[in-house]
Backbone bond lengths (Angstrom), bond angles and torsions (degrees), N, CA, C in turn:
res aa  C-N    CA-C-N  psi(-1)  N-CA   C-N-CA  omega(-1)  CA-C   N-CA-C  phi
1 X - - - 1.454 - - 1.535 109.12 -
2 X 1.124 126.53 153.91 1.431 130.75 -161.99 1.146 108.40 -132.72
3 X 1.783 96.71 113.14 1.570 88.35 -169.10 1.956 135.59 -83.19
4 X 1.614 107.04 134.26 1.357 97.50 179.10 1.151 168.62 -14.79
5 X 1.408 97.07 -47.73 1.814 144.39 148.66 1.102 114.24 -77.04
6 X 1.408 142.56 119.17 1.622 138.39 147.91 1.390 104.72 -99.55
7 X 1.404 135.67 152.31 1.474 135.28 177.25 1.585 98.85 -123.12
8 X 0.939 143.50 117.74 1.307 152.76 169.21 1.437 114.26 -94.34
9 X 1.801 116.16 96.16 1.672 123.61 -176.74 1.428 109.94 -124.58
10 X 1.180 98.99 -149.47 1.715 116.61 -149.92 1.358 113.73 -159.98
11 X 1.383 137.36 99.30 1.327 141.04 178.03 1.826 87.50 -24.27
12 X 1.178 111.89 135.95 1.773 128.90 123.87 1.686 84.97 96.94
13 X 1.490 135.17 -8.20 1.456 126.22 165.17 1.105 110.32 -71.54
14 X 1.830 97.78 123.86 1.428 115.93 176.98 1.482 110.34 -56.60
15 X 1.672 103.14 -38.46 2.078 109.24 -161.89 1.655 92.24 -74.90
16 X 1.746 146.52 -1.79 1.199 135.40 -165.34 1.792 82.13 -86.02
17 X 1.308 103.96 -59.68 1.673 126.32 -159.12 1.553 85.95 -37.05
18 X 1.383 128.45 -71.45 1.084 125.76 -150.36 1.995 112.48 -75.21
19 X 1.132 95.56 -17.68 1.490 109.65 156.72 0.922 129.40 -75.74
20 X 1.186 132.11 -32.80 1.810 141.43 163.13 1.946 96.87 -62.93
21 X 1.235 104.89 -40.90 1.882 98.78 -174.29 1.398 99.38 -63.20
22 X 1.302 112.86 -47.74 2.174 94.70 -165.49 1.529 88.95 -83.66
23 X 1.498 132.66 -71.23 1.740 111.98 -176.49 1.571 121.53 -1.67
24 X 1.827 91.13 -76.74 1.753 83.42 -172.39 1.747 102.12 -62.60
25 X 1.278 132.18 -53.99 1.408 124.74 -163.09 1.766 113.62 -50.12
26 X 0.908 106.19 -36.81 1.712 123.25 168.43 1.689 101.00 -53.21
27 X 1.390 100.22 -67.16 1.756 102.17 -165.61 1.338 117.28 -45.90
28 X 1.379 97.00 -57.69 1.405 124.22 -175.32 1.855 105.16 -60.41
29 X 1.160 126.48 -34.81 1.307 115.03 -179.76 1.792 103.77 -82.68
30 X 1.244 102.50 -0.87 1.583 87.81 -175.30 1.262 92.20 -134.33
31 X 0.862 128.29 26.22 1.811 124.93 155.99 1.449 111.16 82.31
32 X 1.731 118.80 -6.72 1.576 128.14 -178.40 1.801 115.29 -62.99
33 X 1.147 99.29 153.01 1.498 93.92 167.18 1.956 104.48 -114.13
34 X 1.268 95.36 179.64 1.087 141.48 -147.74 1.230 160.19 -134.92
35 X 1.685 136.79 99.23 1.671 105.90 -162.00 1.730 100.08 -152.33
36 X 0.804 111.72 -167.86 1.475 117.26 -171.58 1.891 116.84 -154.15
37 X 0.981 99.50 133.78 1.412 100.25 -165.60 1.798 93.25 -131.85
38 X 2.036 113.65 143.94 1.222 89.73 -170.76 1.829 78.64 -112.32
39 X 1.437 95.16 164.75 1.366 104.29 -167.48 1.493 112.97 -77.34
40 X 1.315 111.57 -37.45 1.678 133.35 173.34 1.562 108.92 -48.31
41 X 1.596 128.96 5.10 1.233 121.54 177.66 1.492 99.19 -123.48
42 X 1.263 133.69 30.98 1.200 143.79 -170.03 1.539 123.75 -162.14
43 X 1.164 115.42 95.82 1.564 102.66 -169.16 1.483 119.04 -64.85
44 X 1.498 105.11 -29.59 1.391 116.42 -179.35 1.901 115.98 -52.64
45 X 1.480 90.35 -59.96 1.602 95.10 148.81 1.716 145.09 -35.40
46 X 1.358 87.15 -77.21 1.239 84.31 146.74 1.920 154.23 -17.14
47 X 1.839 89.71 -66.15 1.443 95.74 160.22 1.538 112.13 -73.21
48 X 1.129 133.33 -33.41 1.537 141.19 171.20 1.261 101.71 -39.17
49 X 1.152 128.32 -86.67 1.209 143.40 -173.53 1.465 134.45 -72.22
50 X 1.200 125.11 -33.05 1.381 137.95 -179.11 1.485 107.85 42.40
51 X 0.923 99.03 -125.16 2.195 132.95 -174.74 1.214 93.35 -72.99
52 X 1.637 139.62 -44.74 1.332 127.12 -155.56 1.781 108.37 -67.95
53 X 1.395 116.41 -0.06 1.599 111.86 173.17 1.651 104.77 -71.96
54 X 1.828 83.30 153.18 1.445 136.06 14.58 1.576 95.07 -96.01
55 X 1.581 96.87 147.62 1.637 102.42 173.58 1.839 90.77 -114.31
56 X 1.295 120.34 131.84 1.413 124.29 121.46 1.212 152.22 -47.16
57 X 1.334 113.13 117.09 2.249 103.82 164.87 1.398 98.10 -86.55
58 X 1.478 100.57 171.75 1.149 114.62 137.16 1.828 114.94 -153.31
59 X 1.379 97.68 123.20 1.529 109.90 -173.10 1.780 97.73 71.43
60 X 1.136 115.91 60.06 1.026 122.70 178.31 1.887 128.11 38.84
61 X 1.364 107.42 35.67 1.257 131.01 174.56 1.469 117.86 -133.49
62 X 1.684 118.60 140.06 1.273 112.87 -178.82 1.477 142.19 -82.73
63 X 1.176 131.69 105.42 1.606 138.36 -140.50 1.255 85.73 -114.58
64 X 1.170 157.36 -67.89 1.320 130.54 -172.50 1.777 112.72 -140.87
65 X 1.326 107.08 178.87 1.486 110.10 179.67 1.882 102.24 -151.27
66 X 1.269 110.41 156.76 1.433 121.98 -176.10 1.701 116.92 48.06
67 X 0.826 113.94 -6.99 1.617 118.14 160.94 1.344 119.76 -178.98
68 X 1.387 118.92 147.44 1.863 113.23 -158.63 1.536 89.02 -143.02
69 X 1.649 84.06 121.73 1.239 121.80 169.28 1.237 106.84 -68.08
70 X 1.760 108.91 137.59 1.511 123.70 -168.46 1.250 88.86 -91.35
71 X 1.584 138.15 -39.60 1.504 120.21 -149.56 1.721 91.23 -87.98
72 X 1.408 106.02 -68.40 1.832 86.98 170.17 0.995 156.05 -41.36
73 X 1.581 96.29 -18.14 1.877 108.74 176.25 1.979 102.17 -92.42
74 X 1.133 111.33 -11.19 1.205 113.51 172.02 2.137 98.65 -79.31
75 X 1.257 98.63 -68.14 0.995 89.67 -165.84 1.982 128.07 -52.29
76 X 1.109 95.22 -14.66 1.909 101.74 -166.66 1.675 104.70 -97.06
77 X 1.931 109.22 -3.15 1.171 111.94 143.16 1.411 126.89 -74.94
78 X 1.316 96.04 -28.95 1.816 99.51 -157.91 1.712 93.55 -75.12
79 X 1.090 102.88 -28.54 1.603 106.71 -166.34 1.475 117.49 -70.48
């Protein structure tokens, strides 16, 4: 199964840490899954993404980057 949420971080970023807290708290209150991939093991990534971590998917599309909103990331599940 493939999870809904992807979190895209970075060893030692404070803004991932605090993105991993609402992700899982979000998932977990709504029964979603979930995963995290760090970008630093992927160069391809890497260039993708740079500085703009942590970026979020959801359903394999990008919903936010550098900080994730609890009420929107709730809602674009619920939807």
């Amino acid at each position: 199964m493939t999870p809904r949420v992807r979190l895209y971080v970075r060893d030692g970023c404070h803004l991932c840490e605090a993105a991993r807290e609402v992700v899982a708290r979000v998932c977990a209150d709504l029964g979603e899954t979930w995963d995290e991939v760090d970008i630093d093991t992927d160069p391809a990534l890497q260039d993708r993404y740079g500085e703009e971590i942590p970026v979020t998917l959801v359903d394999g599309r990008q919903h936010d980057f550098w900080r994730v909103d609890e009420t929107r990331l709730r809602t674009a599940l619920l939807g």
